[in-house]
C-alpha positions as CSV (number, residue, x, y, z in Angstrom):
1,X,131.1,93.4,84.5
2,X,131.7,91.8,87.9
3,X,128.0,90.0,87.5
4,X,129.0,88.9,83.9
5,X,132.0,87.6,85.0
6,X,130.5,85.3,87.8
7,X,130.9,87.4,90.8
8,X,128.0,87.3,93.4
9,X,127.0,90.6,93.3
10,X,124.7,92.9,95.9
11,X,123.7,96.9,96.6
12,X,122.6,98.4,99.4
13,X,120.0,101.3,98.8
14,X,120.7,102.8,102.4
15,X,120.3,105.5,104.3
16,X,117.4,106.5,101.4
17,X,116.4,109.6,101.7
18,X,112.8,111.1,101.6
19,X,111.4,113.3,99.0
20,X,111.9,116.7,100.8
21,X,115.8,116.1,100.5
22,X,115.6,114.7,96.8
23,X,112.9,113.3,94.7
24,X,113.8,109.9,92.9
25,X,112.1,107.6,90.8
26,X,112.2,104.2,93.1
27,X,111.1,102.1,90.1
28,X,114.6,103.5,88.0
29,X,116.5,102.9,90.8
30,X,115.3,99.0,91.0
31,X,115.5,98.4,87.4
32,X,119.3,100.2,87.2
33,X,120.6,97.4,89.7
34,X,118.5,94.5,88.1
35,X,122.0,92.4,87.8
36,X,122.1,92.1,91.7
37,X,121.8,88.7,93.2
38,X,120.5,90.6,96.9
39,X,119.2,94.1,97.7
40,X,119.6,95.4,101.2
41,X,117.4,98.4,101.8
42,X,117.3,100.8,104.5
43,X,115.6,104.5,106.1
44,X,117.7,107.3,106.3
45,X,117.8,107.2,110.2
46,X,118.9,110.2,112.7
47,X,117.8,113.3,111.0
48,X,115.0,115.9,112.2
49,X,114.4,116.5,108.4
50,X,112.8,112.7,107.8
51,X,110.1,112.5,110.0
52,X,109.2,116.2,109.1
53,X,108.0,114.7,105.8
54,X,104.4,114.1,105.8
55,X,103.6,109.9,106.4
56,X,107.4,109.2,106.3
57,X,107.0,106.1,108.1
58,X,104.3,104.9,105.1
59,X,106.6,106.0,102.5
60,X,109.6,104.1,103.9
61,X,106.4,101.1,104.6
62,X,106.0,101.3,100.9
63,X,109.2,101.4,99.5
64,X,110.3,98.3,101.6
65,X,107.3,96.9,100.1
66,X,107.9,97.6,96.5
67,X,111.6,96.1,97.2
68,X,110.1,93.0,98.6
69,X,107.5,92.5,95.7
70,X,110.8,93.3,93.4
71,X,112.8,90.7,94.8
72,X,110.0,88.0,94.9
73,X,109.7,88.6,91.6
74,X,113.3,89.1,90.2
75,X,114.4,85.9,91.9
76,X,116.8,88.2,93.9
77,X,117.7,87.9,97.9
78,X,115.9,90.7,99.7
79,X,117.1,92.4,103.5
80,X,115.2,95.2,104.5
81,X,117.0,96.8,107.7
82,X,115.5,96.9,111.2
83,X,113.8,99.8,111.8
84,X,112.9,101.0,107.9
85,X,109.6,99.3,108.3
86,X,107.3,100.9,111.2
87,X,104.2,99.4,112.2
């Protein structure tokens, strides 16, 4: 409604969670807030239960990725949060 109406809209997908506290389709979740003009996306940080999931740091490395390639292109403003990627 706000989009429609000529409002800049945004959403931040943060502090995302990995699979061993919930499982979600990442792709549904992109193409739910397809009206956004910006995505900010971010790790769920400070909690012992993220990096006990397996390659947590390449499933945040991917998601950020899969927002980036979203954004580029959806024509949409992309922020990924310090510290989601890890090298």
């Amino acid at each position: 409604f706000l989009h429609e109406a000529g409002c800049k809209t945004w959403v931040s997908i943060e502090p995302y969670p990995t699979p061993n506290f919930i499982e979600q389709d990442f792709n549904e979740i992109l193409q739910s807030i397809s009206f956004c003009k910006k995505i900010i996306f971010g790790r769920l940080n400070y909690n012992k239960k993220v990096s006990e999931y397996k390659d947590c740091k390449v499933y945040f490395n991917d998601l950020s990725n899969q927002v980036i390639k979203y954004c580029h292109e959806n024509g949409k403003i992309c922020h990924i949060k310090e510290g989601t990627v890890v090298g």
